[in-house]
C-alpha positions in Angstrom: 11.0 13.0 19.6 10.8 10.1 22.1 11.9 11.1 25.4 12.7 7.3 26.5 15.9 7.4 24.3 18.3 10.2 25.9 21.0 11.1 23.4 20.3 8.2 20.8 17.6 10.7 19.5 20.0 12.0 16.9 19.9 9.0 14.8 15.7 8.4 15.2 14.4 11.5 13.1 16.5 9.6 10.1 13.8 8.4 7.7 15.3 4.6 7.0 12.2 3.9 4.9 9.9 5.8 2.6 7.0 4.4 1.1 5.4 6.7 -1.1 1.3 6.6 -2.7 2.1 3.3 -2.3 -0.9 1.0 -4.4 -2.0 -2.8 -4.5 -4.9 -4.0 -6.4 -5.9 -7.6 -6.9 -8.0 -8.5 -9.6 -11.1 -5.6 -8.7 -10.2 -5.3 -5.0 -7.7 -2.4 -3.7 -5.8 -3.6 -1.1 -3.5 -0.5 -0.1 -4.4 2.8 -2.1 -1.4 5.9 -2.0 -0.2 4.6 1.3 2.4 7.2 2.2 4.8 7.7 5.4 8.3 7.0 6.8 9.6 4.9 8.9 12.9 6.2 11.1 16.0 4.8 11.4 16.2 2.8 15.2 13.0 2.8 16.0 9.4 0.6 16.8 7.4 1.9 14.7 4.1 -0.3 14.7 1.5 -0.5 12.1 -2.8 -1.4 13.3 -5.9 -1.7 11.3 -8.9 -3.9 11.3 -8.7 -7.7 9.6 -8.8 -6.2 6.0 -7.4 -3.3 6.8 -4.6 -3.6 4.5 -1.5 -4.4 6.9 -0.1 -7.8 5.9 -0.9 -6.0 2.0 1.8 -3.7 2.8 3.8 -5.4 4.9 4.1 -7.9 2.0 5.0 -5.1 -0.2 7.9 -4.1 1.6 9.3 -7.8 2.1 9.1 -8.4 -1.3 6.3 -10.8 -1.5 4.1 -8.9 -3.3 5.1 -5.9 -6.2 3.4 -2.6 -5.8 1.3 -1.6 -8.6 2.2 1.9 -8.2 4.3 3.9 -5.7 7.9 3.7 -4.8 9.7 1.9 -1.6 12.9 4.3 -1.1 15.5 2.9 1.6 18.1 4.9 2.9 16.8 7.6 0.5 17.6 5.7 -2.5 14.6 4.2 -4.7 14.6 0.2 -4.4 12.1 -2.3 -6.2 12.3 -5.9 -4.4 11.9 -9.0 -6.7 11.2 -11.2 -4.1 11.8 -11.9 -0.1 15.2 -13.0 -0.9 15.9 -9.6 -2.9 14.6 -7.7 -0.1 16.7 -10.0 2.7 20.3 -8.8 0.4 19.1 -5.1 1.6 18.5 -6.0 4.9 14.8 -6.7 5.1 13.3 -9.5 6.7 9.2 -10.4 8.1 9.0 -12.7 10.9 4.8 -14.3 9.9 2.2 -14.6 12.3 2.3 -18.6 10.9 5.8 -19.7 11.9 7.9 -20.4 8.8 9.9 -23.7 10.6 10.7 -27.3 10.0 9.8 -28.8 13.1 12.2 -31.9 12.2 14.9 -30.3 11.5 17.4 -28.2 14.3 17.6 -24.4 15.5 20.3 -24.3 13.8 19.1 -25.9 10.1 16.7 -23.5 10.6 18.0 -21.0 11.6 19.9 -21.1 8.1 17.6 -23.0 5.7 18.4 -22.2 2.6 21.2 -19.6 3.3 23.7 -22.6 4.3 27.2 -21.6 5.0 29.8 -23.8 2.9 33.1 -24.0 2.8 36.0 -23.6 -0.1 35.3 -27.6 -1.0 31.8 -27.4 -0.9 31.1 -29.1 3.0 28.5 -26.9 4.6 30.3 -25.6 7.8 28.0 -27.0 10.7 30.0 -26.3 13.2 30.4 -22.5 12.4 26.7 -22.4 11.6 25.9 -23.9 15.3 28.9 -20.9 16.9 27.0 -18.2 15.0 23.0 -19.5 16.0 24.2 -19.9 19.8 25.8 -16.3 19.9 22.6 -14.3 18.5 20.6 -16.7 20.7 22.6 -16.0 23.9 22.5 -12.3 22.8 18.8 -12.6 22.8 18.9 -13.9 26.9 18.0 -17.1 25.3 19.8 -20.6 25.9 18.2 -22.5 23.4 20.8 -25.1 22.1 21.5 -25.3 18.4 20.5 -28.9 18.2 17.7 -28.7 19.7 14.9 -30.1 17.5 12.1 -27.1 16.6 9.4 -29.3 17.4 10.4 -29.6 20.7 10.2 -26.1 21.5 7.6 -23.9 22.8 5.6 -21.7 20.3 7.7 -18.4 22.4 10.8 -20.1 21.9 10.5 -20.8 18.1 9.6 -17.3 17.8 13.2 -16.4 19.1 14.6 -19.1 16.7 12.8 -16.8 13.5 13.8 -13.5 15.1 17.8 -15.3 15.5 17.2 -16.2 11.9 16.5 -12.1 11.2 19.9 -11.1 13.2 22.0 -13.9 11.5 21.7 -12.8 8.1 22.5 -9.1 9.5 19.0 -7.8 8.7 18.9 -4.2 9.6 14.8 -4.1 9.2 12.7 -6.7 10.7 9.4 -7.0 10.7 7.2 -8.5 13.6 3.9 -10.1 11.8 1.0 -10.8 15.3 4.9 -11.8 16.9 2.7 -12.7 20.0 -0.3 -14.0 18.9 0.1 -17.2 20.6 2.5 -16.2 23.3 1.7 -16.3 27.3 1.8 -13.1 29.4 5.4 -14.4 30.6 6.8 -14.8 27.0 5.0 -11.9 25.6 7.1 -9.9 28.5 10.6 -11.4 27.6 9.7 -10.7 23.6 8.9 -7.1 24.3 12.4 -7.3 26.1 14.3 -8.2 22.8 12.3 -5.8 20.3 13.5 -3.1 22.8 17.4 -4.8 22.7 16.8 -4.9 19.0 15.7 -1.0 18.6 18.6 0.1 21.5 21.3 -1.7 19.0 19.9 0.4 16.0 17.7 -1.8 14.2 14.7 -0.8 12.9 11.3 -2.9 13.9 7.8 -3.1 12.4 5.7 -4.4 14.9 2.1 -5.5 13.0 -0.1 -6.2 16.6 -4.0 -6.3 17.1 -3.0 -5.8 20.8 -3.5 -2.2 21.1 -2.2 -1.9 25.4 0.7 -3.4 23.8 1.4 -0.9 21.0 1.3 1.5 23.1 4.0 0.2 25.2 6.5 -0.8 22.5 6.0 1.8 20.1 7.1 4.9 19.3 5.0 5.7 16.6 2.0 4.3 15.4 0.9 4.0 11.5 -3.0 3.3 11.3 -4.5 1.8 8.1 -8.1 1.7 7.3 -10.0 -0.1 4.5 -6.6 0.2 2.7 -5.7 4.1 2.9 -3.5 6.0 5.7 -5.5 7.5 8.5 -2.2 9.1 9.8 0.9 8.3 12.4 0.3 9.0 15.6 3.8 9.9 18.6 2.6 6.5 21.1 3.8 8.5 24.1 1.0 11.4 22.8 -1.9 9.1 22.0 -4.7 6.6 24.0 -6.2 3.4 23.0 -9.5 5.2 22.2 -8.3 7.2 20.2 -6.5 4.8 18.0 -9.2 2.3 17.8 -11.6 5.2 16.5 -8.8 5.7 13.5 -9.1 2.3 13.1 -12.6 1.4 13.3 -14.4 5.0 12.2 -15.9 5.1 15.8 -15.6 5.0 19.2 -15.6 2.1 21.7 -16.7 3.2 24.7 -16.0 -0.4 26.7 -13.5 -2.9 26.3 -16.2 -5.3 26.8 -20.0 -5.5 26.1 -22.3 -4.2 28.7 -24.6 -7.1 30.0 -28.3 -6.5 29.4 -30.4 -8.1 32.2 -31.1 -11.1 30.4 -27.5 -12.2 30.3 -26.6 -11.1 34.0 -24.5 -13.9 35.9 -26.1 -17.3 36.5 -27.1 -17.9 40.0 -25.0 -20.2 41.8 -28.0 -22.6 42.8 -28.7 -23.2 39.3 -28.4 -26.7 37.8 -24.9 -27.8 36.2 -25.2 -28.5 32.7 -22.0 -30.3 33.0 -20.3 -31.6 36.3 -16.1 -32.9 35.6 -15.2 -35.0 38.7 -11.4 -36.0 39.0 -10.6 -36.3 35.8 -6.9 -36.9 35.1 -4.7 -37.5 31.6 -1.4 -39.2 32.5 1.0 -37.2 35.4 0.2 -34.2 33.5 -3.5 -33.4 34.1 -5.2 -33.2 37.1 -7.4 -34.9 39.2 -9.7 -32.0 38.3 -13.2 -31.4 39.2 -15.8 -28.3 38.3 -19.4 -27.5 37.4 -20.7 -25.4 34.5 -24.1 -24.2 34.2 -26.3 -23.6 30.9 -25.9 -19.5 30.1 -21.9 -19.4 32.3 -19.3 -18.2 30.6 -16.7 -20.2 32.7 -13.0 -19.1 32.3 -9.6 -20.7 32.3 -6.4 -19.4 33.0 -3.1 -20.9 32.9 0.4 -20.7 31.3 1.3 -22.6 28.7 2.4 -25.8 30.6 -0.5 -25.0 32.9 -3.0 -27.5 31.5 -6.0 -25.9 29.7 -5.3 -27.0 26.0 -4.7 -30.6 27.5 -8.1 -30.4 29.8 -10.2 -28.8 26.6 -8.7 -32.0 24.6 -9.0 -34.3 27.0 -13.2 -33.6 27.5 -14.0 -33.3 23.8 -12.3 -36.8 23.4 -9.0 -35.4 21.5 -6.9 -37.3 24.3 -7.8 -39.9 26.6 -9.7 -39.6 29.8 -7.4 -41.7 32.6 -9.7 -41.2 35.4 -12.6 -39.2 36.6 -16.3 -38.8 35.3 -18.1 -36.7 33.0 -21.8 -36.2 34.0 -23.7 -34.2 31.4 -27.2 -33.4 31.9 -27.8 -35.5 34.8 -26.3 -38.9 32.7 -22.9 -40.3 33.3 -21.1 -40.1 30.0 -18.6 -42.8 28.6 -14.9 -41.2 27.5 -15.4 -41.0 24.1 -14.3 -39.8 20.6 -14.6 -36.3 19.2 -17.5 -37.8 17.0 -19.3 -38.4 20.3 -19.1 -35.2 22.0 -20.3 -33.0 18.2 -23.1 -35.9 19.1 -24.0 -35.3 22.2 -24.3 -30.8 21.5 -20.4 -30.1 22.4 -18.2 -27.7 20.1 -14.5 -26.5 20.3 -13.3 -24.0 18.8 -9.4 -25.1 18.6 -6.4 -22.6 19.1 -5.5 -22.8 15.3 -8.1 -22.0 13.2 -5.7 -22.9 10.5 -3.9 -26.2 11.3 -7.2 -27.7 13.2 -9.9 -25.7 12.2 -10.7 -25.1 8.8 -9.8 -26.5 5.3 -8.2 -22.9 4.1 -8.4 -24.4 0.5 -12.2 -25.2 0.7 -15.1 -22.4 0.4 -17.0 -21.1 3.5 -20.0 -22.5 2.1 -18.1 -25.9 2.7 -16.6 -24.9 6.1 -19.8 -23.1 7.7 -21.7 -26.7 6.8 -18.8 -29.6 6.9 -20.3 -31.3 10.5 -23.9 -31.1 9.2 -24.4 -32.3 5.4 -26.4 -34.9 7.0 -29.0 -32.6 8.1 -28.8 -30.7 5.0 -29.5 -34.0 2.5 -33.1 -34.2 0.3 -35.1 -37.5 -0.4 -32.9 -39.7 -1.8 -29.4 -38.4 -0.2 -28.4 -35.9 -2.3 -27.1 -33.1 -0.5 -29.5 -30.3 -1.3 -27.1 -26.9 -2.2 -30.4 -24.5 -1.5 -30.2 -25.7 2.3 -26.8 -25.3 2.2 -26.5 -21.8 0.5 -29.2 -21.3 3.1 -27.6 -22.2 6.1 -24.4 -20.6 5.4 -25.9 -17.3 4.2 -28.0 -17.5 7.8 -24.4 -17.3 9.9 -22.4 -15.0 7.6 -25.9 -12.8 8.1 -25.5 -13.3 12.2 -21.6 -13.6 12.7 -21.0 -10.3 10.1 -18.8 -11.8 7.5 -17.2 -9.9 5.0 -16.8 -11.5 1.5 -18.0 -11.1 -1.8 -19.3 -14.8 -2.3 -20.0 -18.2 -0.4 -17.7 -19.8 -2.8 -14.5 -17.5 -1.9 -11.4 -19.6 -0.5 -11.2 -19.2 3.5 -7.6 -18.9 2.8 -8.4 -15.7 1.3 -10.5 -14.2 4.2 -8.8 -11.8 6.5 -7.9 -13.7 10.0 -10.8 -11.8 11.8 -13.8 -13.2 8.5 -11.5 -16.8 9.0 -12.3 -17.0 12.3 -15.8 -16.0 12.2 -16.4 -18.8 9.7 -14.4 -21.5 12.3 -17.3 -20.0 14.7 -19.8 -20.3 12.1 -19.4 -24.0 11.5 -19.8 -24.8 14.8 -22.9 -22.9 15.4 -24.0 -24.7 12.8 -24.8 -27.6 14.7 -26.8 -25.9 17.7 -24.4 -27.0 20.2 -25.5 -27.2 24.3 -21.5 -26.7 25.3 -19.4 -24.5 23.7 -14.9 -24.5 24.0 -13.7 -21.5 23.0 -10.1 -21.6 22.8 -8.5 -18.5 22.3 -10.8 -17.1 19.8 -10.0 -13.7 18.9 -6.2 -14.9 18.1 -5.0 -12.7 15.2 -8.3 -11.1 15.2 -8.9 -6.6 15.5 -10.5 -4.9 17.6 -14.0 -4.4 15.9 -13.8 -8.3 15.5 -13.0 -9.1 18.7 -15.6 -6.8 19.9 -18.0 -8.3 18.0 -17.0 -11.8 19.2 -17.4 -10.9 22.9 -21.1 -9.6 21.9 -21.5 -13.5 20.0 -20.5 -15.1 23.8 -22.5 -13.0 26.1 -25.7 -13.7 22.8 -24.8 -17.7 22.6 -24.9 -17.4 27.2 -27.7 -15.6 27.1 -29.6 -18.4 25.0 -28.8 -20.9 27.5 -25.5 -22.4 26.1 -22.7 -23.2 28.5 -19.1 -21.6 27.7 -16.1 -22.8 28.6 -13.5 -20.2 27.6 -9.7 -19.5 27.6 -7.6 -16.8 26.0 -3.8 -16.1 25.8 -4.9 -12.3 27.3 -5.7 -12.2 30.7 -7.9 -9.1 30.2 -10.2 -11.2 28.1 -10.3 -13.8 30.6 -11.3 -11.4 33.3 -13.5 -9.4 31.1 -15.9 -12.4 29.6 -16.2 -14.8 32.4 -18.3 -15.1 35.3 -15.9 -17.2 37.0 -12.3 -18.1 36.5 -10.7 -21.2 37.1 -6.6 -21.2 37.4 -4.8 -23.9 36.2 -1.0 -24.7 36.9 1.4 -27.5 36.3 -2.0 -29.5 35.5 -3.7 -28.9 38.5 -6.6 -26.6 39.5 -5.8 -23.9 42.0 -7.3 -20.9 42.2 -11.0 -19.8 41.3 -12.1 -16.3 41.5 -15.7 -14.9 40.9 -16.5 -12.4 38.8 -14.7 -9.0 40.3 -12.7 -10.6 42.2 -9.1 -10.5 40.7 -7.5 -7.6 38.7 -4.6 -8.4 35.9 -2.1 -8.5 37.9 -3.7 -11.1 41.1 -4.5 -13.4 38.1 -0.9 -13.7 36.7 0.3 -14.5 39.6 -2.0 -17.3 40.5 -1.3 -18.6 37.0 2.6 -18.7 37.7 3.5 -18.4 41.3 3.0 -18.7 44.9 1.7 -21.8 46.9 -1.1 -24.3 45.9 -4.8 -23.5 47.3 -7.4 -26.2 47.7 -10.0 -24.7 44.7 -13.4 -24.2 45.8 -14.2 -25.2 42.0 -13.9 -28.9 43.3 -17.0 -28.5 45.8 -20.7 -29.5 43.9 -22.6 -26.3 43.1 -25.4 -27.5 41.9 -27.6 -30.8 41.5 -27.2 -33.5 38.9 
């Protein structure tokens, strides 16, 4: 019983959905194996695992993308077997992906029913009613997104609204939230937490799929954990702790949220030598003038919001957008603005925010991925590529970065996201950068990967790289860095040491209060 919900408890201990020894093989892999528990009517019930674990498997299953190979889905008690996602949207049952599912060309409202279009008796399709219907579920939402507003336009937290308005439009009853906030801020994360729990108070039924475990706890109120495909058991979120659901998860406990430094990989000394100095560098009105040092083995932090810069600044110095001002002095040399093809030349890496639109070919193989930026280095005699190097080289990072797969030739598309972005970090590597981006790299990722990412960072520091590194979570942020530099509106503001901001000092210097003269603008070090 969840004491949160006063007398709507009556209609919560109502099992909604039943899945029962539900199985899911492909080819000689089990995905899910006898996967068995309810779901209750009007409530959050959120489902965790590691990358693999089997979630998206059986989320699938019950959205009618993929058929169980044995087991049955019961819904409102009564047996059902789904034929596809549009079967399972006639009873009611609708997933909301991690990847958006959107026409970016096209309005809210085409989207908002593409492919469900309402016509009328002589065939027109009735636009008008269609734009009535997407502005009342919006404004319902405490949204005031307009109905012609193109998709493209719109934040990645506002399109998220547009696919949950789809949900509510076509009177889905069971909606399921695939990583909704994967990409969102702290400040849209909040306002979609706000609508699950308008959603659940109205007596829909949500599946929230999150590797965010402080945020499970908070939305839940119950937790289904899946490990290596099999049900380790649902947990009451009110009656449970984050360690104790990551050790169902993972098979162990994590003491830290964060790897321990050893004393090789304790903070750089603030005399040291800057491996890279950025002196008043500007893109447009939007960005800057900003200026700040990094040294070889920091792990410098950004912060912002999503208008607050840091995408554009990690564009703008790997050479994705033009430089309109400033300097760049790497190493003691001024550097020309350049191309991306000069920075991978000169020992600079970025890992992007998508691994899928802008960092990997998901059709390709990892061997292909892991060695795509350095065939050159991996050519005999005459030119040919030679495949022994490059079965070599790619077994050397899957070896060091922990990927799981049964081949080098497997499809990236058919990794888990945790393996995928292991590979995106993999390639990379590959070519021994200096300076490292890391753009929001545990995205989609679990807990055991993200652990096991943080360990790569404080590794790649301690060996003398230079990190520049930004998350959507500002507990990673805090967590990683030995300094953090706040960006908003496009200009630099705050910078705190290590230890010298909690959660909640950082968030606000991301989105409020007055502009401070940041001390990250001041030379620390010599050319």
């Amino acid at each position: 019983m969840n004491p949160r919900r006063g007398n709507y408890e009556i209609m919560i201990d109502v099992d909604l959905i039943q899945l029962e020894r539900i199985s899911k093989r492909f080819g000689g892999v089990t995905a899910l194996e006898e996967v068995s528990f309810g779901i209750r009517r009007g409530e959050v019930h959120a489902l965790v695992g590691e990358n693999g674990a089997g979630k998206s498997t059986l989320m699938k299953v019950l959205a009618g993308v993929h058929a169980p190979d044995d087991g049955t889905i019961r819904l409102g008690g009564k047996p059902v077997r789904f034929a596809n996602p549009r079967d399972a949207g006639r009873h009611g049952v609708r997933i909301v992906f991690q990847e958006l599912n959107l026409f970016p060309s096209r309005s809210v409202a085409a989207n908002v029913f593409a492919n469900r279009e309402w016509v009328g008796r002589c065939g027109w399709v009735r636009r008008r009613t269609m734009d009535n219907a997407t502005r009342d579920v919006l404004r319902n939402m405490g949204s005031a997104i307009e109905p012609g507003t193109l998709v493209g336009s719109l934040t990645i937290g506002e399109q998220q609204l547009v696919e949950i308005a789809r949900s509510l439009v076509h009177q889905s009853r069971i909606i399921i939230l695939d990583e909704p906030n994967s990409a969102l801020n702290e400040a849209e994360s909040q306002r979609l937490f706000e609508i699950v729990r308008q959603l659940r108070d109205r007596g829909l039924t949500i599946i929230y799929v999150s590797h965010r475990l402080e945020e499970v706890l908070a939305i839940a109120d119950r937790i289904s954990i899946l490990r290596d495909g099999r049900l380790q058991g649902t947990l009451e979120a009110a009656r449970t702790s984050i360690p104790e659901v990551i050790e169902a998860m993972i098979g162990r406990r994590l003491e830290q949220a964060f790897p321990a430094r050893t004393p090789s990989q304790s903070a750089v000394p603030p005399a040291a030598t800057a491996m890279l100095q950025v002196r008043n560098v500007r893109h447009g009105d939007s960005l800057g003038p900003i200026s700040f040092d990094v040294r070889g083995g920091e792990i410098l932090g950004f912060a912002g919001l999503e208008d607050g810069g840091v995408n554009g600044l990690f564009r703008v110095l790997f050479g994705l957008q033009a430089m309109h001002g400033g300097e760049l002095i790497y190493r003691g040399q001024q550097q020309t603005p350049g191309s991306a093809r000069q920075a991978i030349a000169r020992g600079w890496g970025l890992i992007p925010e998508s691994r899928r639109d802008q960092g990997l070919l998901m059709d390709w193989s990892i061997a292909r991925n892991t060695t795509l930026l350095v065939l050159d280095k991996l050519c005999g005699r005459l030119g040919f590529i030679d495949r022994r190097a490059v079965r070599a080289t790619t077994d050397h990072f899957l070896r060091r970065l922990n990927v799981i797969t049964d081949g080098q030739e497997k499809k990236v598309v058919d990794l888990s996201g945790g393996n995928q972005q292991k590979v995106l970090l993999a390639k990379w590597l590959a070519t021994r950068p200096a300076l490292l981006m890391l753009n929001d790299p545990t995205r989609g990722v679990d807990v055991g990967a993200k652990w096991e990412i943080y360990q790569l960072c404080r590794q790649l520091a301690a060996e003398g790289l230079a990190i520049l590194f930004t998350s959507s979570e500002a507990d990673e942020i805090l967590g990683l860095s030995d300094r953090v530099l706040v960006l908003r509106k496009g200009k630099l503001v705050r910078e705190f040491q290590r230890g010298e901001a909690n959660k909640a000092e950082l968030i606000h210097a991301m989105s409020g209060g007055e502009i401070e003269a940041p001390r990250a603008a001041e030379p620390s070090g010599d050319p």
